[in-house]
N, C-alpha and C positions, 0 to 999 in steps of 0.2 A: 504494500500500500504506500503511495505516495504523501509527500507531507504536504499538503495545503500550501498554499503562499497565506502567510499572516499579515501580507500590505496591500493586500486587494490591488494588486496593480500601480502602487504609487511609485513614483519615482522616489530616488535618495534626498532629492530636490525639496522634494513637496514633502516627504518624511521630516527632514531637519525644521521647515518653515514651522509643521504642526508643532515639532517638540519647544519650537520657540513661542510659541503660544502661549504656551505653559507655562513658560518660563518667565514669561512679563506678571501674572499674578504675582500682587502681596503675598510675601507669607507673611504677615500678621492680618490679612485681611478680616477672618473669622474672630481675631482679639477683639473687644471691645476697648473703645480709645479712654482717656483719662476723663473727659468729659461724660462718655456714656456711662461710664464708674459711678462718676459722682453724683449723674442725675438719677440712676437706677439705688444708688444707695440712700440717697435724698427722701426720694420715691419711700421706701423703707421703712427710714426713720419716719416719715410724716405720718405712715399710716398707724405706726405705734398706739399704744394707749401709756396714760402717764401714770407710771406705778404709785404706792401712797407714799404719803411724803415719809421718807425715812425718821423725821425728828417724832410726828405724830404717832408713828407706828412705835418707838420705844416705849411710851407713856403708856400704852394700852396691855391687857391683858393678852395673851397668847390666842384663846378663844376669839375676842373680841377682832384683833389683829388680822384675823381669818376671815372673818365676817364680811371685815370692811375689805379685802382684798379681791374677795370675791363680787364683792355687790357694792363695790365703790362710788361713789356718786355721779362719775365721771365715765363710769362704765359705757363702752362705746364711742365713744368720743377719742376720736386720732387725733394725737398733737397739732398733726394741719388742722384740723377743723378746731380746736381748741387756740391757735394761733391769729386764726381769721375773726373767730368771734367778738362783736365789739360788747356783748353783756358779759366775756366771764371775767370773771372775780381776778382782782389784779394778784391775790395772792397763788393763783394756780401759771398767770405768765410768769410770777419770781420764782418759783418751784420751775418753771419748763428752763427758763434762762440758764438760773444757777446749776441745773444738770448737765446744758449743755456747754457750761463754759468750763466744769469740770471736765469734761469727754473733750473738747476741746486740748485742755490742756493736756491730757493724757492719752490721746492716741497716738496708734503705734503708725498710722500712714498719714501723708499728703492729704491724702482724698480723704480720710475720715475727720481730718480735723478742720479742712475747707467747708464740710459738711457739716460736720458739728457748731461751728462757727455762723455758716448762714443760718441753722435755727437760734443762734443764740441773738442774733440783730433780729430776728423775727419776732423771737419777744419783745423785746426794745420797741421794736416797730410800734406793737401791737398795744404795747404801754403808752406810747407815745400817740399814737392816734386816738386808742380808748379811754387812756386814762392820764393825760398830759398835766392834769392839775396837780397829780403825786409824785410825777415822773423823776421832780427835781426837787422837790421838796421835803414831804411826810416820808416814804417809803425807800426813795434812792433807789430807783432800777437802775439808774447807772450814774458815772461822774465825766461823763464823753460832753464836751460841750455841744451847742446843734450843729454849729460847722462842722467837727469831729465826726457825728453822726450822717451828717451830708455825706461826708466824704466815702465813711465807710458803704452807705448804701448808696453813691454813686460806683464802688470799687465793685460792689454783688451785683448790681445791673447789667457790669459787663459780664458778667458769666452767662453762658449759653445753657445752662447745666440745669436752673433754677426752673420749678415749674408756674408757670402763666400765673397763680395765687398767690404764688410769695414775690414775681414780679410786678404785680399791682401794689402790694402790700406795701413793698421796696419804695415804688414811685411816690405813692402815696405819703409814706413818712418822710421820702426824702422833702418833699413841698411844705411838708408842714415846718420840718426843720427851717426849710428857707424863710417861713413865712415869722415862726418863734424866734429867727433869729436876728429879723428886721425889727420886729418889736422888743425884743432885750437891750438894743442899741440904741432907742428911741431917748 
């Protein structure tokens, strides 16, 4: 029995041009790039729920501790949607903040602490549009002046990575920075 030809007929010519075909593909094409990291980790963390606040939970009995972890008041509720909201309680954005500037500080990659970082301005944000009257006063969500603040949420705006709600979010507080910060000058 004879052996088949395995080139159907091609020339060496038209052989070599196919294997160069091949050869113009990426190989990292199939990698996801650092942006598509960040936004699918972003993605992630937003959809979280926010655990009970560790200082609450020492006070409580074991049983009770339980209780509320399971059937927490916040149950359901993803940190995005907890970020966006303009009624909740400003004590659950300094709980989101303070977690994330901790995570912040302590990750182990780029991309988690870029990540951790844009929800930590997200509370900011969110204090700042919602609850601007404490912002700098009674409670200190932060000590960034509003230029400071501008600046950093003009620095998140350039990210491609951020999804469409925390880019309104973004614009949104950077205006009002501009606008607290006409009137502080006044």
């Amino acid at each position: 029995m004879e052996d088949e030809p395995t080139t159907f007929g091609l020339s060496h010519e038209k052989l070599e041009r196919l294997w160069r075909i091949g050869d113009d593909a990426p190989v990292d094409q199939d990698r996801p790039t650092e942006e598509q990291k960040k936004a699918e980790l972003l993605r992630d963390q937003l959809a979280e729920s926010l655990p009970l606040d560790p200082t609450a939970a020492c006070m409580l009995p074991e049983t009770l501790r339980h209780v509320l972890e399971k059937f927490k008041p916040l149950r359901g509720c993803s940190i995005g949607d907890l970020l966006l909201d303009p009624e909740i309680d400003l004590s659950v954005i300094l709980q989101i903040k303070d977690r994330y500037k901790e995570r912040a500080k302590s990750c182990s990659s780029e991309v988690e602490r870029e990540v951790a970082t844009a929800i930590y301005y997200a509370a900011i944000a969110n204090a700042l549009l919602f609850h601007e009257e404490s912002l700098f006063r009674d409670v200190k969500i932060t000590t960034f002046s509003y230029n400071e603040l501008k600046e950093s949420f003009s620095i998140l705006l350039n990210s491609s990575w951020l999804t469409p709600d925390l880019v309104s979010l973004f614009k949104r507080a950077q205006a009002t920075c501009g606008e607290g910060n006409e009137a502080s000058s006044e």
